[in-house]
C-alpha positions in Angstrom: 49.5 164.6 58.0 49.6 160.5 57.3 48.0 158.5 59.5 50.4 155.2 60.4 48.6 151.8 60.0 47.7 150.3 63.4 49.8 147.8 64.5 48.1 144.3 64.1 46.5 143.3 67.5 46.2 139.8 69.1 42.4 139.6 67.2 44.0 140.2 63.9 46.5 137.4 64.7 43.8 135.0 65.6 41.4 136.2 63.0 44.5 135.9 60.1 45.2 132.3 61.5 41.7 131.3 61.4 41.1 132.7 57.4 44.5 130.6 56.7 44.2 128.0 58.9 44.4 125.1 56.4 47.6 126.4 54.9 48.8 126.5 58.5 47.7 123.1 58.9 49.0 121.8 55.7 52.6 123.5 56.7 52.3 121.8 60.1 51.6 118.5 58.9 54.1 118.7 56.1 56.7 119.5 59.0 55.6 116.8 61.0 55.8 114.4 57.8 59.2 115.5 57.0 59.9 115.3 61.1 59.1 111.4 61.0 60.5 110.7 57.4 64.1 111.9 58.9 63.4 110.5 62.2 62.9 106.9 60.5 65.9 107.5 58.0 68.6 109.0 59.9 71.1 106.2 61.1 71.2 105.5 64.7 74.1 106.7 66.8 75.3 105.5 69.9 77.1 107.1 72.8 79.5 105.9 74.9 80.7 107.4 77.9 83.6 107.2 80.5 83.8 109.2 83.8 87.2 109.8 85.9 89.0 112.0 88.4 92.5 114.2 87.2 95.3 113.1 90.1 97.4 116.1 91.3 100.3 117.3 89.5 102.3 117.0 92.2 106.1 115.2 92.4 106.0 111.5 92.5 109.4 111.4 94.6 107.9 114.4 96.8 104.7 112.3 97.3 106.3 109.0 97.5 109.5 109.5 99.6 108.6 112.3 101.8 107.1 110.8 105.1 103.8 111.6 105.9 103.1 112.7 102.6 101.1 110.3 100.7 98.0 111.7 101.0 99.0 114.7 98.3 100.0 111.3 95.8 95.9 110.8 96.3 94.7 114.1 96.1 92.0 114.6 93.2 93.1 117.8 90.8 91.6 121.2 91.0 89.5 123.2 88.5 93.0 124.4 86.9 94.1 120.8 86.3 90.3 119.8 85.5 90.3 122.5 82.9 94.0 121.8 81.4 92.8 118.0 80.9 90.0 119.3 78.8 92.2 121.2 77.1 94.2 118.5 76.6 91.1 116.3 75.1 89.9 119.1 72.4 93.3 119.5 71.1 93.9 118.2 67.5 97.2 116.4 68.3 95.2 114.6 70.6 92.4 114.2 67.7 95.1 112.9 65.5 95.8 110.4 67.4 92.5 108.9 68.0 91.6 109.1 63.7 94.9 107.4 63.2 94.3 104.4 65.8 90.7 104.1 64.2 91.3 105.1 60.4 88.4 107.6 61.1 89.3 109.0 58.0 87.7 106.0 55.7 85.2 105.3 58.5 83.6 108.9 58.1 83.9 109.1 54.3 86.5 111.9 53.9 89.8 109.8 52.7 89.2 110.5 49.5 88.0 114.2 49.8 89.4 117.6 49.9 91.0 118.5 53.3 90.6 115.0 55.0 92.3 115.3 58.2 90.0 118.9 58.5 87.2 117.5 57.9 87.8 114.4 59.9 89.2 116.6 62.9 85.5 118.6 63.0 83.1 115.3 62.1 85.2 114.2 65.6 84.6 116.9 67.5 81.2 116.7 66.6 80.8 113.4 67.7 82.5 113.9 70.9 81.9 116.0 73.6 84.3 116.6 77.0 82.6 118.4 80.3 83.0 118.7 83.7 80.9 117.2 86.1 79.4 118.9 89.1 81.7 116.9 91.4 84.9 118.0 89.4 85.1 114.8 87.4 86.0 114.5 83.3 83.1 112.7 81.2 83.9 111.8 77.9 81.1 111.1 75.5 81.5 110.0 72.3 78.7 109.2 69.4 79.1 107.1 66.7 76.9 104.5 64.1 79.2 101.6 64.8 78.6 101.1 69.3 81.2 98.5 69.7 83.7 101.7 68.0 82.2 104.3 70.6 83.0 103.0 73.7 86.6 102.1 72.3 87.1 105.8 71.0 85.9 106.5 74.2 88.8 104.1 76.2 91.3 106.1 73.8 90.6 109.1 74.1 91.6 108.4 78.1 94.3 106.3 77.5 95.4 109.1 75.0 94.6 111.8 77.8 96.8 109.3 80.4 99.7 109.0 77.8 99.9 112.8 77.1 99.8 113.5 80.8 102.7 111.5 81.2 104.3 112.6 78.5 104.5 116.3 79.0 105.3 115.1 83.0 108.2 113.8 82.0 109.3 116.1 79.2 109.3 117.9 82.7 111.3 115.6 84.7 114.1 114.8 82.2 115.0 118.4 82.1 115.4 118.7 85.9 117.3 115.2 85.4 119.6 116.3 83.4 120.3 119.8 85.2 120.6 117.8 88.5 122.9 115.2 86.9 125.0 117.9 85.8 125.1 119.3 89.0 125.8 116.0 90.9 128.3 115.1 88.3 130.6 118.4 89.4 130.2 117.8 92.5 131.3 114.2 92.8 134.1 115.6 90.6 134.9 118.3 93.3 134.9 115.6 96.4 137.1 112.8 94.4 139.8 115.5 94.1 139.6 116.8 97.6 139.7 113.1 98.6 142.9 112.6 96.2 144.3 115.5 98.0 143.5 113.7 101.3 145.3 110.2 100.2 148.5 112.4 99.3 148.6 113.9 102.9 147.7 110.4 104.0 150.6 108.9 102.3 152.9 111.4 104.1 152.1 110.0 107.7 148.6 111.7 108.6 146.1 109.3 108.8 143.8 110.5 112.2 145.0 113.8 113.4 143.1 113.6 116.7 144.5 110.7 117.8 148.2 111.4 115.8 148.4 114.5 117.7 147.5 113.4 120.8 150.4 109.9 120.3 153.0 112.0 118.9 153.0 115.7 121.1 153.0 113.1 124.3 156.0 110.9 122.6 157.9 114.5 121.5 157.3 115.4 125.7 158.4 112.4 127.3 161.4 111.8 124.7 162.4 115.6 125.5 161.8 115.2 129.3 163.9 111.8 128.8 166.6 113.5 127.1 167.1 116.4 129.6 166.7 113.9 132.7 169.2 111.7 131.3 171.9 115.2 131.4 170.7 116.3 135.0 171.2 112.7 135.6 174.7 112.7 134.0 176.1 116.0 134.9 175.3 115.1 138.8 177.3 111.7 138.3 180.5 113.2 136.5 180.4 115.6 139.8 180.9 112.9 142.2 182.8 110.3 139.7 185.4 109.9 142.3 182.7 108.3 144.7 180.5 106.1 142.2 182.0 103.4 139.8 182.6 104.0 136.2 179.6 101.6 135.0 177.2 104.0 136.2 178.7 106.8 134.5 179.3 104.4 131.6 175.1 103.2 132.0 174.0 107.0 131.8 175.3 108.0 128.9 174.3 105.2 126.9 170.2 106.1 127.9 171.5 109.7 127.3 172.3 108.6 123.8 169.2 106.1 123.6 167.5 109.0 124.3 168.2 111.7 122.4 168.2 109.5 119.8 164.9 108.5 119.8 163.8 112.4 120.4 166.0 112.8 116.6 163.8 110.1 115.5 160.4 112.1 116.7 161.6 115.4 115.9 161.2 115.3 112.2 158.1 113.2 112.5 156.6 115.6 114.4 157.8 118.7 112.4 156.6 117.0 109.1 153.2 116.0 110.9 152.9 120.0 111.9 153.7 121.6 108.0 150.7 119.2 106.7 148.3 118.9 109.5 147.0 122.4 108.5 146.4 121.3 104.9 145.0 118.2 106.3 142.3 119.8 108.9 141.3 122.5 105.8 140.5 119.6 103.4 139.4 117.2 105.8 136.6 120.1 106.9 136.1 121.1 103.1 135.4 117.2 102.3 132.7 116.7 105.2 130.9 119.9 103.7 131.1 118.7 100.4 130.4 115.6 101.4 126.6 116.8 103.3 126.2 118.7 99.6 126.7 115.8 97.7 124.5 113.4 99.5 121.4 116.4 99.3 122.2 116.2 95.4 122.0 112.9 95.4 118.6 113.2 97.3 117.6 115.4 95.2 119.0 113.3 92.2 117.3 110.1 92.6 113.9 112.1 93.2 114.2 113.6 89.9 115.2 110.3 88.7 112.0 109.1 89.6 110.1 112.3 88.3 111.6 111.8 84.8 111.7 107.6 84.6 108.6 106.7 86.9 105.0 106.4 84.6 101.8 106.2 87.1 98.4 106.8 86.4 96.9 109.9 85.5 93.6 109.3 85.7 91.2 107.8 88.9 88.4 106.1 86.9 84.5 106.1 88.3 82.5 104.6 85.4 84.5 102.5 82.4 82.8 103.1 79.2 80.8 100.1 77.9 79.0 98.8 74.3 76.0 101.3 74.5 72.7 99.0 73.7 70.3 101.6 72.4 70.8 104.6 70.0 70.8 107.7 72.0 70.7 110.0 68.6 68.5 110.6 66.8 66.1 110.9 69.5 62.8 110.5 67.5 60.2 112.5 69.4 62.2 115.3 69.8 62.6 115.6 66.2 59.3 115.1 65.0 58.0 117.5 67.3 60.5 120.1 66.4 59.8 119.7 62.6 56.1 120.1 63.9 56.5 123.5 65.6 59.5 124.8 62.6 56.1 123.8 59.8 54.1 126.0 62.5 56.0 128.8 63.1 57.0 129.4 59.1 53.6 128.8 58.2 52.4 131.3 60.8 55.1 134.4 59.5 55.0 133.9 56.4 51.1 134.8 57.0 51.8 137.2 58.6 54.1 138.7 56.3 51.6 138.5 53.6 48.5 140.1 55.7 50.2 142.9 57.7 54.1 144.0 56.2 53.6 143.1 52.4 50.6 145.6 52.0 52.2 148.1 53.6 55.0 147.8 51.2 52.6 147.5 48.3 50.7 151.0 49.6 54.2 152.7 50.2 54.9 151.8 46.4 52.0 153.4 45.1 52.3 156.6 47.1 55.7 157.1 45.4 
C-alpha cells in the first residue's frame, strides 16, 4: 500500500516563501512597477453625474381636470416605473441616439473599424452606468477623457430618457384619440339627424309640447263648449220666437256660426298636433339621452386630447450634472496596490506549484 504525500502545512508555506522570498519580492515589486507605470500612463477620465425622480404614469387630463386630484400629477414613480426608466436608459435605441448627437463613433476611435456602431454601443455602456438610489431616485453616471463631453452625455441621456417617455406616452394617447374621435364623430352624427328629425316635426306646428298641449286642448274645450252653448242657446230662442225679436235669433246664429267655425279651424290643428306629438316626445327623449352621451364623449374626448397633444416633464431633477474638475478613473492607489497584491499572489502559486504539485507529478511519472 502507497503512502499519499502529506499535504503541505502552514510551516511549509512559510518555510517555501522564506527559501524564495527574493523571487517573491522581485514579482511584487515588478507588479507594483507595472501598477504605477499604468497608473501614470492611463488617461484620466472624468465622471459626470445627474440625479432625478420618475413622475407617475398617470393621465394628464385625469390629474389635471379631475378636482381634488392634483396631488397623483406630483406623485414620484414606483419601483416598476423606476425599473422601466432604466430600462429605458440601457437600451440601444436610446444608445443610438446619444453616439449620433456626439459622433461617439470618431470620438472613441471605431469609425473606421469593423462593427462600429457595436463597438461604439459597448465602449458606451462601459462608460456609463444607470442605478437606483436608496431613496428610489435614477443616477446617471457617465465617464469620459473629454469632462466638458461627460456632463453633456450626461444632460442627454435625460433629455433622451424625457423625450422617449413622452414619446411612447403619446404613441399611447393618439390611439385612444383616435378611437374616442371615432366614437364622438358617430355620435354627433347620430344627434344631428335626431335633431333634423326634430326641425321637420317642428316645421309641422310642434315647437313646445307642454305648453302647445296645454294652449290648444283648453282652446279645442272652450271652442266645443262655445259651439254646443251657442245650440242650447239657439234651440231655446227658436222655441219662444213668437215672444223675442228676430235680431236675437238673427245675433245667435251668427256666434253659432263664429263658433263652430273657429272649432273647424282648431279641429285639424289639434288632430295634426296629436298624429306627431308621439314622434315628437320619442325623439325629443332620444335626443336629451343622446345628448348626456355626447357631452361624456366629449369629456372624455378633450381628456384624451390632452393625453395625446400635451408634452410635460418626465423627469423631477435633484442634482443637474456639472463639468467634473478631477479625474475620478483611474484611481491611482487603488491600482498600484492591486498590481502589488496580483505580483504577490502569482509569485506566491507559482511557488507553490513548483515545491508541492510539480513533484508530485514528476514522482507519479516515474512510477509509471
Amino acid at each position: 500500500m502507497e503512502l499519499k504525500p502529506n499535504q503541505p502545512d502552514f510551516l511549509d508555506l512559510l518555510r517555501v516563501s522564506y527559501n524564495y522570498r527574493k523571487h517573491i519580492l522581485f514579482l511584487t515589486i515588478f507588479g507594483m512597477l507595472v501598477g504605477i507605470a499604468t497608473a501614470f500612463l492611463a488617461k484620466p477620465e472624468f465622471e459626470a453625474f445627474t440625479v432625478f425622480y420618475i413622475p407617475a404614469n398617470n393621465s394628464i387630463s385625469k390629474s389635471l381636470l379631475a378636482e381634488n386630484n392634483l396631488e397623483n400629477f406630483m406623485r414620484y414613480g414606483d419601483e416598476d416605473q423606476i425599473d422601466q426608466a432604466i430600462e429605458m436608459l440601457n437600451s440601444d435605441a436610446l444608445k443610438d441616439r446619444v453616439i449620433a448627437k456626439f459622433n461617439l463613433q470618431e470620438h472613441y476611435g471605431f469609425k473606421n473599424t469593423k462593427y462600429p456602431q457595436t463597438k461604439t454601443r459597448a465602449k458606451l455602456k462601459t462608460n456609463s452606468d444607470f442605478k437606483r438610489t436608496d431613496n428610489l431616485a435614477i443616477k446617471i453616471a457617465v465617464r469620459d477623457e473629454d469632462a466638458v463631453l461627460a456632463k453633456e452625455m450626461a444632460d442627454y441621456f435625460l433629455l433622451s430618457l424625457d423625450s422617449m417617455r413622452t414619446q411612447i406616452q403619446q404613441a399611447r394617447g393618439q390611439q385612444a384619440y383616435q378611437l374616442i374621435a371615432q366614437q364622438y364623430q358617430k355620435k354627433q352624427a347620430e344627434v344631428d339627424a335626431i335633431l333634423k328629425n326634430l326641425s321637420q316635426i317642428r316645421q309641422q306646428g310642434i315647437f313646445d309640447y307642454e305648453s302647445q298641449s296645454e294652449v290648444l286642448s283648453k282652446a279645442i274645450i272652450e271652442a266645443e263648449t262655445r259651439v254646443k252653448a251657442e245650440e242650447a242657446r239657439l234651440k231655446v230662442y227658436q222655441q219662444n220666437a213668437s215672444k223675442l225679436p228676430d235680431s236675437t235669433i238673427i245675433k245667435t246664429q251668427g256666434r253659432l256660426a263664429a263658433a263652430k267655425a273657429s272649432y273647424q279651424i282648431l279641429k285639424p290643428t289639434v288632430a295634426n298636433f296629436g298624429r306627431l306629438s308621439g314622434k315628437y316626445l320619442e325623439l325629443e327623449a332620444l335626443y336629451k339621452k343622446e345628448q348626456e352621451s355626447l357631452a361624456n364623449l366629449q369629456l372624455r374626448f378633450e381628456g384624451a386630447e390632452l393625453d395625446y397633444k400635451a408634452a410635460i416633464s418626465q423627469r423631477f431633477l435633484i442634482e443637474k450634472a456639472s463639468v467634473p474638475e478631477k479625474a475620478k478613473y483611474p484611481q491611482k492607489a487603488v491600482l498600484i496596490f492591486l498590481f502589488t497584491l496580483s505580483g504577490f499572489i502569482i509569485s506566491f502559486l507559482t511557488v507553490c506549484y513548483l515545491e508541492f504539485v510539480a513533484p508530485r507529478f514528476r514522482t507519479r511519472h516515474v512510477r509509471l
